[in-house]
N, C-alpha and C positions, 0 to 999 in steps of 0.2 A: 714385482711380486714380493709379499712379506715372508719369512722367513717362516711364518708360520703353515701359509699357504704350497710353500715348495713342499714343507712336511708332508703333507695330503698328495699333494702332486706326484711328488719323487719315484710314485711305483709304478708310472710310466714305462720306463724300462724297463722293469722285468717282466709287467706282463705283453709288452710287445717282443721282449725276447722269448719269452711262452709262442707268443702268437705264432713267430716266424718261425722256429722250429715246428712246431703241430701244422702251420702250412706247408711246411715245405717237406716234412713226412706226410702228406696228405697229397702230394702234389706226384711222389714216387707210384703211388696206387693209382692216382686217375689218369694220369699218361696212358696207361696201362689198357686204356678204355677208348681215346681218340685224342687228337693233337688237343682239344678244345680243354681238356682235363689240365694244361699244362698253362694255358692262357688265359684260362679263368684264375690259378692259381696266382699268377703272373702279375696280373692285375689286379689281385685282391690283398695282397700283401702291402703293396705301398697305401692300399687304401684305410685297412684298418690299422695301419702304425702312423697315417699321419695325421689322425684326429686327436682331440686332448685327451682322449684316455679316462673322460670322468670318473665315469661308471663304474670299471674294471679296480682304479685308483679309490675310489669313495669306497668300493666294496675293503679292500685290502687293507686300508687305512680304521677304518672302524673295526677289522678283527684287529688290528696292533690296537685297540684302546682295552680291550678285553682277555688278549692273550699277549706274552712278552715275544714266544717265537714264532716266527711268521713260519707256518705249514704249507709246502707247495700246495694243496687242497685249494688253498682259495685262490692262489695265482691261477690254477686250472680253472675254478669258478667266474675268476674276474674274467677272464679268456673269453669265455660264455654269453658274457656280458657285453662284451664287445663285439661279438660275433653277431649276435642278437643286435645289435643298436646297429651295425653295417647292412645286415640287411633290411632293415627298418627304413634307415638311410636313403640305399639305393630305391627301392621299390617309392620312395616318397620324391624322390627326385624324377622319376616317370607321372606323378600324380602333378606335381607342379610343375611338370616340362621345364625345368631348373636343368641348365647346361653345366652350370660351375659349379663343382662340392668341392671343400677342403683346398683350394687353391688350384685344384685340375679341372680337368674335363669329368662330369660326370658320370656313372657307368656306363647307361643309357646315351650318354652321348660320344662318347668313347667307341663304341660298336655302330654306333648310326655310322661317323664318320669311319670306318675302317671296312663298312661293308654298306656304304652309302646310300644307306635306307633304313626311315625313322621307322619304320616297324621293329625291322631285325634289331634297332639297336632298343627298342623298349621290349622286345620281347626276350635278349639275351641279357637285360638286366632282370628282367623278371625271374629267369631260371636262376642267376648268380646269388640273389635276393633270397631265392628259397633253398638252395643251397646251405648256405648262411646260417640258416636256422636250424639246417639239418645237423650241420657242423657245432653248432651252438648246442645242440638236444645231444650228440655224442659228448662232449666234453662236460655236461654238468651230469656227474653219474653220483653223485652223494642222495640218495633220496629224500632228506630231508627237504630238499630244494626244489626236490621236482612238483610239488603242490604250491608252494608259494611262489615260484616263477609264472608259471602255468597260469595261476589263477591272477596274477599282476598284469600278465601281458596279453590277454585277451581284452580287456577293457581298452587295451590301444588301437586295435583293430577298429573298435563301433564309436571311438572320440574319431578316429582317423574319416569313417565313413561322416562323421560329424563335420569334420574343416572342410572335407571335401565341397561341402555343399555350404560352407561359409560364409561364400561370397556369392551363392545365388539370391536370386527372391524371396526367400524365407528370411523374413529380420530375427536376427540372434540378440537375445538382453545380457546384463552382465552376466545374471547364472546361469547363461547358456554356454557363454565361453569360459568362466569360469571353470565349469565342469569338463568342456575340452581342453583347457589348459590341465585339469587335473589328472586326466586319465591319460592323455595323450603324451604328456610330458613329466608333470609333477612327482607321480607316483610311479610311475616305470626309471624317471630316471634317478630317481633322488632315494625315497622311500622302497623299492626294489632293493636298489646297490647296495643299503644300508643292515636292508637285513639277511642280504644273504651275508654280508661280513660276520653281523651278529650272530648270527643260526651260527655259521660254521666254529665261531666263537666259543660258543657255548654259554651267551648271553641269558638273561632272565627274560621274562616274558615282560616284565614290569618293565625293562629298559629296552626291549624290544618295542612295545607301544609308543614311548617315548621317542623313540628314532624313527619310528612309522611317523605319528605325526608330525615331528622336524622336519623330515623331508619332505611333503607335502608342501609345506610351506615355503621350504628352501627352491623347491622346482617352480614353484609358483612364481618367486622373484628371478630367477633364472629367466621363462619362457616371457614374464614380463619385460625384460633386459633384452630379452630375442626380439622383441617387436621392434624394440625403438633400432636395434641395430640395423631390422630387415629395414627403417626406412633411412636413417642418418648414418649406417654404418662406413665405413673403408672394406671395400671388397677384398682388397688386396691383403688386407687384414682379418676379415670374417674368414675369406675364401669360398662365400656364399655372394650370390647376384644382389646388390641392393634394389628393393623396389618389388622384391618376389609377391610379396603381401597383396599389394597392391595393384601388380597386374592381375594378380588372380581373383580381384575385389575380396579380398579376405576380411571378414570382421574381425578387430583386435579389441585391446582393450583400451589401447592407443585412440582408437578410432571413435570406441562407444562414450569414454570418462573424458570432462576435460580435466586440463592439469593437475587442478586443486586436487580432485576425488582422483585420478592416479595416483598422486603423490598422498594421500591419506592411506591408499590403501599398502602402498608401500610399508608406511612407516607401522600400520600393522601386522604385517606379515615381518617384521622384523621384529617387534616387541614378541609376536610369539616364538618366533625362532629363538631369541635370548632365553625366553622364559622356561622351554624345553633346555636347552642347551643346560639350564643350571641346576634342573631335576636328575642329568647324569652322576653318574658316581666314579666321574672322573677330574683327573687333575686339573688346577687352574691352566696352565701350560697347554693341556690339551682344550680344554674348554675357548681357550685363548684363539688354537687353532681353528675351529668349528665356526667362532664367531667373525673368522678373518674369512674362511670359504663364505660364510653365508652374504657381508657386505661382497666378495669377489663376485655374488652371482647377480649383481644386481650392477657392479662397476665395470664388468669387463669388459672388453675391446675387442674381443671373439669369440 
């Protein structure tokens, strides 16, 4: 990993230190309620500290390119972000009956096996799933946020109702999955994270549009990098099942382009991502940084 890229990365820790404190005072309350309050806690803790933290980290990382002191506000926000992406997560791992997340058992499989029945264990991932989000809607209290998240992450819902049906008899063209790359992933994960850093920032509206559409693009090369992993990846590396795609006859983009027109369409989404990156109104050093995450999401290994 480039020195540049740990930069972006590094705020890993503290909003997983965020996390596990707000679960673990969240966990004093729901005891309170039945053992299940202490179990869901229990289990969710290791789940949302062992992922990479993008989201939360992209969020946090782009308010330091706008503000010098980093305001607990947005490690609360990144929190949010995380909280939201875990239960996005889980309830997507019931959709693609996917056993293995993040190098464990996943929710839904977690509770099959502990109360030895696939119902109970899709149905007590569903509740932990919407939990998540309830927990995620308490922790983003700045209003500013709450129209631009709102309105980001609905559109994941009707791309998600979209893969669902993938890999049935409906043939999907490029700007079919285009558009569910876009909404499903692109823009919730990339273009989301970036502006709540910048809202909480106090950014312009000008370099606001600018970071919307980067990260469009940047999530675009990312869920592209996701395909090839779901089928050549190292499990033991992703911590996701290789071959998920494909059992669930998924259309990708893998699947629809041959190499040439993948690989063309790559190297555009990277020319616009450069071309955005140099409309900022920030330093070469940081710019440096931005252009080292954006080849990261296209090269990496998990």
């Amino acid at each position: 990993m480039t020195d540049s890229l740990t930069e972006i990365l590094k705020h890993k820790k503290g909003i997983d230190s965020y996390l596990v404190t707000y679960l673990t005072n969240k966990k004093s309350k729901l005891v309170q309620i039945n053992s299940f309050g202490g179990d869901v806690i229990d289990r969710l803790i290791p789940f949302v500290t062992s992922g990479k933290t993008t989201r939360g980290s992209l969020a946090v990382y782009i308010y330091s390119l706008f503000q010098k002191n980093i305001s607990p506000d947005i490690y609360k926000a990144a929190s949010a972000l995380e909280l939201y992406h875990s239960g996005f997560l889980i309830h997507d791992d019931v959709m693609d009956r996917d056993t293995l997340r993040r190098g464990g058992p996943s929710m839904w499989e977690q509770y099959r096996v502990s109360s030895g029945d696939v119902h109970t264990g899709i149905s007590q991932a569903i509740n932990i799933g919407d939990l998540c989000f309830f927990m995620a809607q308490e922790l983003l209290t700045d209003v500013r946020l709450n129209d631009v998240v709102s309105r980001e992450l609905q559109p994941v819902i009707i791309a998600q109702m979209q893969d669902m049906m993938s890999g049935k008899s409906t043939a999907m063209s490029k700007e079919d999955v285009m558009s569910l790359y876009r909404y499903k992933t692109a823009r919730y994960t990339f273009s989301l994270s970036m502006s709540v850093g910048a809202i909480l920032a106090g950014a312009t509206k000008n370099n606001l549009d600018v970071l919307d559409r980067l990260g469009e693009s940047m999530g675009l090369l990312f869920q592209i990098r996701d395909d090839e992993l779901s089928v050549a990846g190292d499990s033991t590396i992703t911590g996701k099942p290789t071959g998920s795609d494909q059992r669930n006859e998924k259309q990708t983009l893998a699947t629809l382009l041959d190499s040439d027109e993948l690989n063309d369409l790559k190297v555009s989404l990277l020319e616009h991502c450069d071309h955005e990156i140099g409309l900022l109104p920030i330093s070469e050093t940081r710019k440096g940084e931005l252009t080292a995450l954006v080849r990261f999401c296209l090269t990496r290994s998990k």
